[in-house]
C-alpha positions in Angstrom: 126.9 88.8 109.9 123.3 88.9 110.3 120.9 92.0 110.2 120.0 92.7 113.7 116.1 92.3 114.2 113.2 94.9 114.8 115.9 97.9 113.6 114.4 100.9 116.1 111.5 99.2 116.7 110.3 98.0 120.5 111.0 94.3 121.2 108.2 92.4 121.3 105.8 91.8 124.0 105.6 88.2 123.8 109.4 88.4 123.4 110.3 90.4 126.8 108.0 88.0 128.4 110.2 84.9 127.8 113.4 87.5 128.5 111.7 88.3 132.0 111.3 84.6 133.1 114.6 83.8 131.9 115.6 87.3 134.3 113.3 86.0 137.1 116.5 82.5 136.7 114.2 80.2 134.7 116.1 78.3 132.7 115.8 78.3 128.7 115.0 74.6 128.9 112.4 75.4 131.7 111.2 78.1 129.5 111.2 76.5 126.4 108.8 73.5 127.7 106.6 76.0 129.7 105.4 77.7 126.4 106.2 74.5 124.2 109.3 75.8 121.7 111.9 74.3 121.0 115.0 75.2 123.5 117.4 76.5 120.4 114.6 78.4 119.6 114.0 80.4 122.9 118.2 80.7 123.3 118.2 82.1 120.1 115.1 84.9 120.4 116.5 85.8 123.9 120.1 86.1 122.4 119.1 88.2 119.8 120.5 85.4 117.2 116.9 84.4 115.6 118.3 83.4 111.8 114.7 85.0 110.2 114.7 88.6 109.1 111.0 88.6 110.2 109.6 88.1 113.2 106.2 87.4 111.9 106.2 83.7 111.7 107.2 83.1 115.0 105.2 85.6 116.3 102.4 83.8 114.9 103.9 80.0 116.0 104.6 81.0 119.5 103.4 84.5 120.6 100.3 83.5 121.6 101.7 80.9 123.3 103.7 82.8 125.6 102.1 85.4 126.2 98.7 83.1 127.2 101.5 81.4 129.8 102.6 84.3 131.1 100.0 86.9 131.4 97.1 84.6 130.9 95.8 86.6 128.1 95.1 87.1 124.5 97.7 88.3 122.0 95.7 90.1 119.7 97.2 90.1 116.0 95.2 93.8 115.5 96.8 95.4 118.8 99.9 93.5 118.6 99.5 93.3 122.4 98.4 91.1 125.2 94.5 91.4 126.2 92.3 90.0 128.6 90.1 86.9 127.8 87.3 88.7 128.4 88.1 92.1 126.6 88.4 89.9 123.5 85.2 88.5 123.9 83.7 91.5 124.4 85.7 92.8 121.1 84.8 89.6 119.1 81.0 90.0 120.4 81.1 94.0 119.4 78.6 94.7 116.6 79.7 95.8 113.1 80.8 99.8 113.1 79.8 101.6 110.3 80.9 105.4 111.7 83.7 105.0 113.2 87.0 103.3 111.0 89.1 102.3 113.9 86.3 100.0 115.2 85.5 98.6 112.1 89.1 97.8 111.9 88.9 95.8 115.2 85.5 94.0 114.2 87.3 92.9 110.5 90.2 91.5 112.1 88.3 89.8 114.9 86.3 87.9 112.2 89.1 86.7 110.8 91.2 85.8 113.9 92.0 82.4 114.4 91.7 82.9 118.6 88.5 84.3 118.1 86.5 83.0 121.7 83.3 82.7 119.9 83.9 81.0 116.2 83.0 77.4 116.6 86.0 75.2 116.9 86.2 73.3 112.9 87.5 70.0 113.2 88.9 68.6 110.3 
């Protein structure tokens, strides 16, 4: 038997959101090619039945995903939450903090953020 995942911890954000659609009497199929996942995938995060022992991969994958389907916002890695578009550009624009350690912590991870509105796009 499997670990159960996020032991005390609150279920996800972009996690509820799929479990609300599915609530609202989407289908996991519908769901699944709304957000672009595979349909085991979605059964299996909304059944509780995800085979990793970390979420963190597939938060990374999909969360973003969903939660830019669904809310039409941001899923900032630092806040672990959903934000508006235009609260993260405002947060990516945001000049370096030297006296307070909380902002500085925002500004470091938004110049390392891979959804960060105002890095140029690299192609390869």
């Amino acid at each position: 038997m499997q670990p159960a995942l996020n032991l005390g911890e609150p279920e996800l954000e972009w996690i509820a959101l799929l479990r609300a659609e599915r609530e609202r009497g989407k289908s996991v199929s519908q769901i699944a090619r709304e957000v672009g996942m595979a349909r085991p995938s979605v059964s299996m995060l909304l059944s509780g039945s995800y085979p990793a022992q970390s979420l963190d991969l597939a938060t990374a994958k999909h969360g973003a995903r969903v939660v830019q389907a669904y809310r039409d916002q941001v899923l900032c890695p630092h806040v672990r939450r959903g934000i508006p578009l235009d609260q993260c550009r405002s947060l990516a624009a945001a000049p370096m903090s030297v006296s307070n350690p909380e902002k500085l912590k925002q500004w470091r991870s938004c110049q390392r953020c891979p959804l960060n509105p105002l890095k140029p796009e690299t192609k390869p």
